[in-house]
N, C-alpha and C positions, 0 to 999 in steps of 0.2 A: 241640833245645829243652831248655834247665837247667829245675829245680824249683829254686825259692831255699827257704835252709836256713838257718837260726839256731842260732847255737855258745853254748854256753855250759857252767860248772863247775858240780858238785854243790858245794856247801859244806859236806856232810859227808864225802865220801869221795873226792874233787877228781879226778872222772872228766871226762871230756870230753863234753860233748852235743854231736849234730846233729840238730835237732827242724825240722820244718815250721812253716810259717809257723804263729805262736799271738801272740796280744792278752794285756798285761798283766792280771791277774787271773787268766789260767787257770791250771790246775795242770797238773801230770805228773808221774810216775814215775822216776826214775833206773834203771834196767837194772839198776845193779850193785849199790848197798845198798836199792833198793825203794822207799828214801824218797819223802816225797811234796814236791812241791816246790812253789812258787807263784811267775810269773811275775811280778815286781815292776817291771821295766823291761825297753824293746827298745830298743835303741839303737845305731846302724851295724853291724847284723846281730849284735849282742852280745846275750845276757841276762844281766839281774841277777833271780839264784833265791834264796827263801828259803825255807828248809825252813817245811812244815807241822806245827804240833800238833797230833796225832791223838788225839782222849779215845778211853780204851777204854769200851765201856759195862761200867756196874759193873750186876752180874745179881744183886745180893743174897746171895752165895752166899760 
């Protein structure tokens, strides 16, 4: 019995993913630069990723 498996590139660091199945919108992690990613398309076991913008919080300081 396979587990199916979704491929796709970081577009900051053009690593290779193999991620479990995930639904446009969610996010994940890259391994390799950490970034954060968001699932924008699945399409014949492809993803299209867009990096996330991460606000830092500002602490007044």
């Amino acid at each position: 019995m396979s587990t199916a498996t979704l491929t796709g590139v970081c577009p900051e660091c053009e690593t290779d993913l193999t991620v479990p199945p995930v639904a446009p919108g969610e996010t994940l992690s890259c391994p390799e630069c950490i970034l954060t990613l968001r699932v924008e398309a699945v399409e014949d076991g492809r993803l299209t990723l867009e990096m996330v913008e991460v606000q830092l919080r500002d602490w007044g300081q």
